[in-house]
Backbone as JSON Lines, residues from 0, in Angstrom:
{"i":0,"aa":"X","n":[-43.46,-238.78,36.11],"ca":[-44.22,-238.33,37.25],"c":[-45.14,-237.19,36.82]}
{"i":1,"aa":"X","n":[-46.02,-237.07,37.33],"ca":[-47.56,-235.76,37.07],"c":[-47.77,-235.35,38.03]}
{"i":2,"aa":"X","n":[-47.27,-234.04,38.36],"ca":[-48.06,-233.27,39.48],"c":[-49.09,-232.67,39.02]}
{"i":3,"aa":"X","n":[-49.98,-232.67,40.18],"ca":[-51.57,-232.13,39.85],"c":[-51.78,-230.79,40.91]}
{"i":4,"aa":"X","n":[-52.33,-229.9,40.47],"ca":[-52.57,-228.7,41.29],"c":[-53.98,-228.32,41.01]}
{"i":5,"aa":"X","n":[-54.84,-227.71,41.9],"ca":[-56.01,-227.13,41.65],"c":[-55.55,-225.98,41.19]}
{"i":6,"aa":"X","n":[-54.57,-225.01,41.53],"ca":[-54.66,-223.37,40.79],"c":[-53.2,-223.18,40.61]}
{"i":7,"aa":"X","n":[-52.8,-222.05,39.63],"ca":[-51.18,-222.22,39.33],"c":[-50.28,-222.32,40.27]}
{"i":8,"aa":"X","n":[-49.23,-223.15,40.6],"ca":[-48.53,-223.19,41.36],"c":[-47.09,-222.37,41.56]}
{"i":9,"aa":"X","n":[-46.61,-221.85,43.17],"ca":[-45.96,-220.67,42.61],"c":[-44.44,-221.62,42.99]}
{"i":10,"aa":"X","n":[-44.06,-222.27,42.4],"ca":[-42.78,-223.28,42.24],"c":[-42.55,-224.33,41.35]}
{"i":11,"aa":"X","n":[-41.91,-224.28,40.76],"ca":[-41.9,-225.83,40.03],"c":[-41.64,-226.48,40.85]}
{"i":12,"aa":"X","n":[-41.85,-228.14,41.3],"ca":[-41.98,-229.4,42.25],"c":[-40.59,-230.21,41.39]}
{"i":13,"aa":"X","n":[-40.35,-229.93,40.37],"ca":[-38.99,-230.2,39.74],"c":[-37.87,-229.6,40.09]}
{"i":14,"aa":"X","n":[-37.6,-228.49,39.53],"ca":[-36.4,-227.7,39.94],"c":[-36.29,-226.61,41.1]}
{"i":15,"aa":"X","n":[-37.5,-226.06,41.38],"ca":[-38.0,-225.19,42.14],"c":[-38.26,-223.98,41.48]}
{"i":16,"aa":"X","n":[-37.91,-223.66,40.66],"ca":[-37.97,-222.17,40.01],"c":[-39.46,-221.43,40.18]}
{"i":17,"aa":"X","n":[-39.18,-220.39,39.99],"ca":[-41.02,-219.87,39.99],"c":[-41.4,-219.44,38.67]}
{"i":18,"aa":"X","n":[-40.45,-219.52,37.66],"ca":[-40.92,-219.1,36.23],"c":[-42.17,-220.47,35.89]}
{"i":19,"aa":"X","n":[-43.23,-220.12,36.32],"ca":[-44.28,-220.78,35.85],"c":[-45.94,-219.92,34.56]}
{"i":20,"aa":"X","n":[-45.59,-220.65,33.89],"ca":[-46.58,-219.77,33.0],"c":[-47.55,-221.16,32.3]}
{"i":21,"aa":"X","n":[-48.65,-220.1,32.16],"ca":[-49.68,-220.8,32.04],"c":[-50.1,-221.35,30.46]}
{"i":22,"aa":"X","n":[-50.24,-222.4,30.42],"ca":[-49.96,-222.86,29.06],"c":[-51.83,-222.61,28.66]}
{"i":23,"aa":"X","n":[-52.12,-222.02,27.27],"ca":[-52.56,-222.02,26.32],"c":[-52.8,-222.97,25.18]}
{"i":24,"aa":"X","n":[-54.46,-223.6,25.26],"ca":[-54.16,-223.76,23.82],"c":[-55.55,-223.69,23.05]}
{"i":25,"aa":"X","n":[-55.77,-224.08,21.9],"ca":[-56.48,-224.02,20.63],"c":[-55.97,-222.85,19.63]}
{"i":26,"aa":"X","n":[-57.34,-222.27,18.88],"ca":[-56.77,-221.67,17.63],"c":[-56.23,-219.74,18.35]}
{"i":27,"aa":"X","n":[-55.17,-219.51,18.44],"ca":[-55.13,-218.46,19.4],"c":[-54.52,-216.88,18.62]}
{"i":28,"aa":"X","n":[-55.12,-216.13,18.15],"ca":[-55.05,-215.0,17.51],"c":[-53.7,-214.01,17.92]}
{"i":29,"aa":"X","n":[-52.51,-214.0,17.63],"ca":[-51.92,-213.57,18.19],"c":[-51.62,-212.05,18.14]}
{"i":30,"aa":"X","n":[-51.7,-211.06,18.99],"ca":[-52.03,-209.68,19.19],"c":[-50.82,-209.45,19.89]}
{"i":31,"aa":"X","n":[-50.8,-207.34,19.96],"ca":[-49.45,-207.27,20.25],"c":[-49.8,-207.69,21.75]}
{"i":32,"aa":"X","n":[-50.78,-207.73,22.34],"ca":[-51.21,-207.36,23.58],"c":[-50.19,-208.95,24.01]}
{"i":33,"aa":"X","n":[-51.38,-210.06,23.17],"ca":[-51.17,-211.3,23.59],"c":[-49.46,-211.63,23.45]}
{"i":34,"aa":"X","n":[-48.53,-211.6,22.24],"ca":[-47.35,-211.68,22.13],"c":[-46.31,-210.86,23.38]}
{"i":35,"aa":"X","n":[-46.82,-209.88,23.8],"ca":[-46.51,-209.01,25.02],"c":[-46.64,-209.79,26.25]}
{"i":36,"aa":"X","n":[-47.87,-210.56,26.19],"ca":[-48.19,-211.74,27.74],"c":[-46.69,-212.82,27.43]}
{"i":37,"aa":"X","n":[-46.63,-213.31,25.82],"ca":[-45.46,-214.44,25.89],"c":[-44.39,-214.2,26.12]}
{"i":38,"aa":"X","n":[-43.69,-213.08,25.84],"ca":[-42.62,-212.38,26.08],"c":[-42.31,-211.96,27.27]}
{"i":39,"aa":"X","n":[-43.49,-211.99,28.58],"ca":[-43.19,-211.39,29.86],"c":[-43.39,-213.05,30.44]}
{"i":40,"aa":"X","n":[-43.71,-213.72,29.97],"ca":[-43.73,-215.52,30.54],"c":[-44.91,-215.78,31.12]}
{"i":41,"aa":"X","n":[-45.51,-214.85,30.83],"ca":[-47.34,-214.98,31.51],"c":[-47.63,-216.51,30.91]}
{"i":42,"aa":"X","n":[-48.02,-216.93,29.77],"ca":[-48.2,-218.32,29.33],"c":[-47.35,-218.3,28.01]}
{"i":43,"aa":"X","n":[-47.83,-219.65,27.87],"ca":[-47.34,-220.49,26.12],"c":[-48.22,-221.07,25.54]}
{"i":44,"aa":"X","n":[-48.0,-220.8,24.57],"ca":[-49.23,-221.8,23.84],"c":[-48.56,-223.02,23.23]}
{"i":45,"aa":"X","n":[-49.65,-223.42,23.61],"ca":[-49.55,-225.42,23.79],"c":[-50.08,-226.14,22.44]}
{"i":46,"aa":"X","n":[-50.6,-225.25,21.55],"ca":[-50.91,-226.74,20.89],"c":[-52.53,-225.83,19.89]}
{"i":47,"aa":"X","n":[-53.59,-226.41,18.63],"ca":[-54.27,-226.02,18.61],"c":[-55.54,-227.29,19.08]}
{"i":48,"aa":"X","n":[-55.2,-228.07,20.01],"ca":[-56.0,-229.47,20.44],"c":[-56.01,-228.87,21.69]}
{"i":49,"aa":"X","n":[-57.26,-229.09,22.15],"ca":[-57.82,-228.7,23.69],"c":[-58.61,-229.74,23.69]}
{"i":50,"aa":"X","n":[-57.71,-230.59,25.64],"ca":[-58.64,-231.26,26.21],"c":[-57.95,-231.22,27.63]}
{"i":51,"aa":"X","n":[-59.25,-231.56,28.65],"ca":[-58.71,-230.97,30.03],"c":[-57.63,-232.12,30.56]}
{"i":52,"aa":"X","n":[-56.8,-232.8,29.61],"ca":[-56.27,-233.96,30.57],"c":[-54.52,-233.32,29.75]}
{"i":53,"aa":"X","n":[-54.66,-232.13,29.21],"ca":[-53.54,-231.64,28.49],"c":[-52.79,-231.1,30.06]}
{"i":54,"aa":"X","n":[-51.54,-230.48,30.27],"ca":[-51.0,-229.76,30.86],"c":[-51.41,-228.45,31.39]}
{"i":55,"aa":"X","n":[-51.81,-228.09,32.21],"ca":[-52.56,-226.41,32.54],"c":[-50.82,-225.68,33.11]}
{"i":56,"aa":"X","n":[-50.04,-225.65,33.02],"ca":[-48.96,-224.74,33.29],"c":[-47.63,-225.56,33.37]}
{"i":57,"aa":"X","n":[-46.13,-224.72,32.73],"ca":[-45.53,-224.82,32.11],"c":[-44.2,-224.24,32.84]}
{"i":58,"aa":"X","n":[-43.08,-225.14,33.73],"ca":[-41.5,-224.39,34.42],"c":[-41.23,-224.05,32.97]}
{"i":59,"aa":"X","n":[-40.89,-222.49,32.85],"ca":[-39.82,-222.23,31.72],"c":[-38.58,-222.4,31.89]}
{"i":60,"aa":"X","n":[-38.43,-222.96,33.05],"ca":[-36.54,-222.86,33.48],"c":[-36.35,-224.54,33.24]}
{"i":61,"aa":"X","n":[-37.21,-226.14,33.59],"ca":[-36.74,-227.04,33.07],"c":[-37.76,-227.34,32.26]}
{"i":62,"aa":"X","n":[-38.99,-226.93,31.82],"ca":[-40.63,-227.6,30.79],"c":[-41.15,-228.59,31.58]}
{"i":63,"aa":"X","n":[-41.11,-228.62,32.69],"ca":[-41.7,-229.61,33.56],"c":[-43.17,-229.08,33.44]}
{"i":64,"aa":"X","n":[-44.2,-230.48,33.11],"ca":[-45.32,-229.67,32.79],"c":[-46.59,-229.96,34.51]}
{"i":65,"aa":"X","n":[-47.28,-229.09,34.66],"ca":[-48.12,-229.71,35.47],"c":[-49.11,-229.42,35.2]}
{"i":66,"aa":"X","n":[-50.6,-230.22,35.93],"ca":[-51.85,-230.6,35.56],"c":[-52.7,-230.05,36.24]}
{"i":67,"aa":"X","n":[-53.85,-229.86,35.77],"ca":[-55.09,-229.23,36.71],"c":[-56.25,-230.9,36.68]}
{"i":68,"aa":"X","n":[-56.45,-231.21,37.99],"ca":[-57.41,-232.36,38.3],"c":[-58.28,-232.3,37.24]}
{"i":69,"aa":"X","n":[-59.24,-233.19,36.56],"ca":[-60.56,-233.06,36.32],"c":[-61.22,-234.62,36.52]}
{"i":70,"aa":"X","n":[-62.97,-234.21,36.04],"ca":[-63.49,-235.39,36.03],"c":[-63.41,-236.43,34.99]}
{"i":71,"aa":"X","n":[-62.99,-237.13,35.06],"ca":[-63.39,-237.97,33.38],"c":[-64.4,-238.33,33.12]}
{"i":72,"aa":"X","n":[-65.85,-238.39,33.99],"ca":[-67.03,-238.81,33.77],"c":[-67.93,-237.91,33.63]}
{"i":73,"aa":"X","n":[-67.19,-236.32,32.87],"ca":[-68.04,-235.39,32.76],"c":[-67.29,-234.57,31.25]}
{"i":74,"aa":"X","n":[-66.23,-235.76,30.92],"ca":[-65.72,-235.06,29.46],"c":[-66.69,-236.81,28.78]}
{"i":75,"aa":"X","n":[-66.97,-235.75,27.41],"ca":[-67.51,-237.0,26.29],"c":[-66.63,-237.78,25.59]}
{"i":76,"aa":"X","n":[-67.15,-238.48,25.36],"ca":[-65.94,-239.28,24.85],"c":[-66.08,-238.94,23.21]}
């Protein structure tokens, strides 16, 4: 199943939890600042492949992933 949300959602639709963090990805420099965001559950990084049909946020309590809508007739192929 794929849930789709326009903006982060404050529940997982799986378990319910609200530990939702926003998944990250490509080549991502990691700083104390940024390692400080992963450690407080702000996001995760996902991967160094970016495309909008990837996961936009991440339950840390079961990894249930969910999606942000897009167009497909406005990504290139």
């Amino acid at each position: 199943m794929q849930w789709d949300y326009e903006t982060k959602p404050e529940k997982c639709p799986l378990c319910g939890a609200t530990t939702i963090a926003e998944i990250r990805y490509g080549l991502i420099r990691l700083t104390p600042e940024r390692k400080k965001e992963i450690d407080e559950g702000i996001w995760v990084m996902g991967g160094c492949m970016t495309h909008p049909a990837l996961a936009k946020w991440l339950c840390k309590t079961c990894n249930a992933r969910m999606y942000k809508p897009y167009n497909k007739d406005e990504i290139d192929a």
